[in-house]
N, C-alpha and C positions, 0 to 999 in steps of 0.2 A: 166262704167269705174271706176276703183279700184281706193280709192282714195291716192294720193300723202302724203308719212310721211313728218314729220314735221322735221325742223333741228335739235330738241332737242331730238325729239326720234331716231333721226340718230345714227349708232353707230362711235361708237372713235375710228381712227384708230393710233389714238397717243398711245406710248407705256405708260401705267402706271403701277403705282406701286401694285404689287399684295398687298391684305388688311392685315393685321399684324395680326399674327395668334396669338389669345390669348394663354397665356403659361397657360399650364393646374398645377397646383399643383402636387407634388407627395403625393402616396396616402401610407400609412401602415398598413399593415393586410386585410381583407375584406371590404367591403365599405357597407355592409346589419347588418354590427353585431346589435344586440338590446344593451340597456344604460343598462349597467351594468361594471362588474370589467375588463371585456375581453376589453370593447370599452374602459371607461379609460386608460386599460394599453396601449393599443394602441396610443391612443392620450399625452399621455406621452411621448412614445420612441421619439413620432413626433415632440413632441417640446423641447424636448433634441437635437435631429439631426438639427433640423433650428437653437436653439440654437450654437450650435459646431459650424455650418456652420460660423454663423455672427461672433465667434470670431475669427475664421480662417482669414473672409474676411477682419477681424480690423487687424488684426495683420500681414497679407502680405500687407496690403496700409500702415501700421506706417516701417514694415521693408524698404518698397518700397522709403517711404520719407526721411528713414537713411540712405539709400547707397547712394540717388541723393545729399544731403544736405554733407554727410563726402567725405573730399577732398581726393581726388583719390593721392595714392602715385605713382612716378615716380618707372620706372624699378630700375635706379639707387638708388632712396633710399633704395628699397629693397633688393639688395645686399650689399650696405654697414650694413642694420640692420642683416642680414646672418654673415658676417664677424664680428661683433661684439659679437652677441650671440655666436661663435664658439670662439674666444678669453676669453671671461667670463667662460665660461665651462672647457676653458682649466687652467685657475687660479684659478679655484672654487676645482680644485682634489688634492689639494697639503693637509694635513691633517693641524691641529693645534695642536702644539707642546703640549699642555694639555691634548689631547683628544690622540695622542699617546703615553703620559702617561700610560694613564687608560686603555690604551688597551696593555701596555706590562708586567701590573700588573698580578702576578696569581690569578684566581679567586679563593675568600674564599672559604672554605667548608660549606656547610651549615650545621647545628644542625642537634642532632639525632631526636629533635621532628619534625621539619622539613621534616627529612627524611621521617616518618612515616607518616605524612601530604601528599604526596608523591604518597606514595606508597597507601593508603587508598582509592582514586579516581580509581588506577587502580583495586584491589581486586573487588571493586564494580562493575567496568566496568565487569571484568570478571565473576561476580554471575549473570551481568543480561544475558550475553552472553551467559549461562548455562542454559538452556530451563526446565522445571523441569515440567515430561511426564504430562501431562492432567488427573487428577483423571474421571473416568468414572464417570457416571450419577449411575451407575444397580453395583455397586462393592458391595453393602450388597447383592444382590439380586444372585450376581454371584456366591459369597462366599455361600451363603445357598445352592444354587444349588450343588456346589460342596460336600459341606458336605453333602448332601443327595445322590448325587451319589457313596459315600465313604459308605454310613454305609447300602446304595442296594449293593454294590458287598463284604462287609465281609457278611449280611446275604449268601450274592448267595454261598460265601466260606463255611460260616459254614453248608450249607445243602447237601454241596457235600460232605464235611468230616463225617457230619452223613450217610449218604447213601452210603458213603464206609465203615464204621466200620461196619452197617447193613448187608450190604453185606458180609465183611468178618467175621463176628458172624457167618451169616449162614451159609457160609460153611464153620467154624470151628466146628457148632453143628452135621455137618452131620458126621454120624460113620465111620469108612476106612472099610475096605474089611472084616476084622473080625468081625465089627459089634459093635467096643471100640469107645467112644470118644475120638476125640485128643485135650490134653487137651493144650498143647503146641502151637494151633494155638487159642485159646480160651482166653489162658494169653494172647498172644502179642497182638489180638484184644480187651481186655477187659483195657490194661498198655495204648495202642494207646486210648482209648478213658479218660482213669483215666486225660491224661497230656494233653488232647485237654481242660477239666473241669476244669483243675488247671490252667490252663494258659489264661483261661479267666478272 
């Protein structure tokens, strides 16, 4: 025969209180990092944010203890303090006879150094508003280029010019139908090359 429990290992059929779950902490960043600057910074931000936290939590229990401790105003006071402030504001717009004075004086002129005082801040303004283009990095390097392409195409000019007076040399050297030189095309080939040589 199985034997009979005991009243203590009875179980409870009284409602009790589930056990109070411990509060876990909050955690920041990974929870494996190794001690170094990473885990400092970490543990830093942490106790800046519990910090924040506590001044929060001071400073809503002192606000907390100033609105219960200052005596609440009735409705009434509060609209009489309305109609007051609206009466003061409407006495407060009337001007003071000194200061509309000064306000129906013409304003001086100012000086001519003044002026130029003036005007000075603005030119400035203006020069830096004027953007002034970006000098390249390669502007020698562009320039030499340039000039070297300038002095490849007068050679390219000057060897077509010689290869036409050649050309027309020779056939000004060739005789016409009787068998003469013509000398006529021999000058104007020989003039065309004299002032290509002078003109250099």
């Amino acid at each position: 025969m199985p034997s009979k429990r005991s009243a203590e290992s009875a179980p409870d059929n009284r409602p009790t209180e589930p056990p109070a779950k411990k509060r876990k902490g909050f955690s920041v960043g990974p929870a494996n990092l190794p001690d170094g600057t990473y885990r400092r910074k970490t543990q830093k931000i942490k106790t800046d944010l519990i910090q924040k936290a506590k001044v929060k939590k001071a400073y809503a229990k002192i606000k907390a203890e100033e609105s219960v401790s200052a005596p609440r105003k009735s409705v009434y006071e509060k609209d009489e303090e309305r109609e007051d402030g609206q009466s003061d504001q409407e006495t407060s717009t009337e001007i003071h006879p000194e200061r509309m004075a000064m306000l129906n004086e013409p304003a001086p002129e100012p000086e001519p150094e003044a002026r130029l005082e003036q005007r000075r801040p603005r030119e400035r303004e203006d020069r830096k508003k004027e953007r002034r283009p970006k000098r390249s990095a390669f502007t020698k390097e562009i320039e030499i280029a340039e000039q070297r392409r300038m002095a490849a195409e007068k050679r390219e000019r000057e060897r077509e010019a010689k290869q036409k007076e050649r050309e027309a040399m020779a056939r000004a050297k060739r005789p016409d139908q009787f068998g003469k030189r013509r000398l006529g095309r021999e000058s104007s080939a020989l003039l065309s090359r004299v002032q290509r040589m002078v003109g250099q």
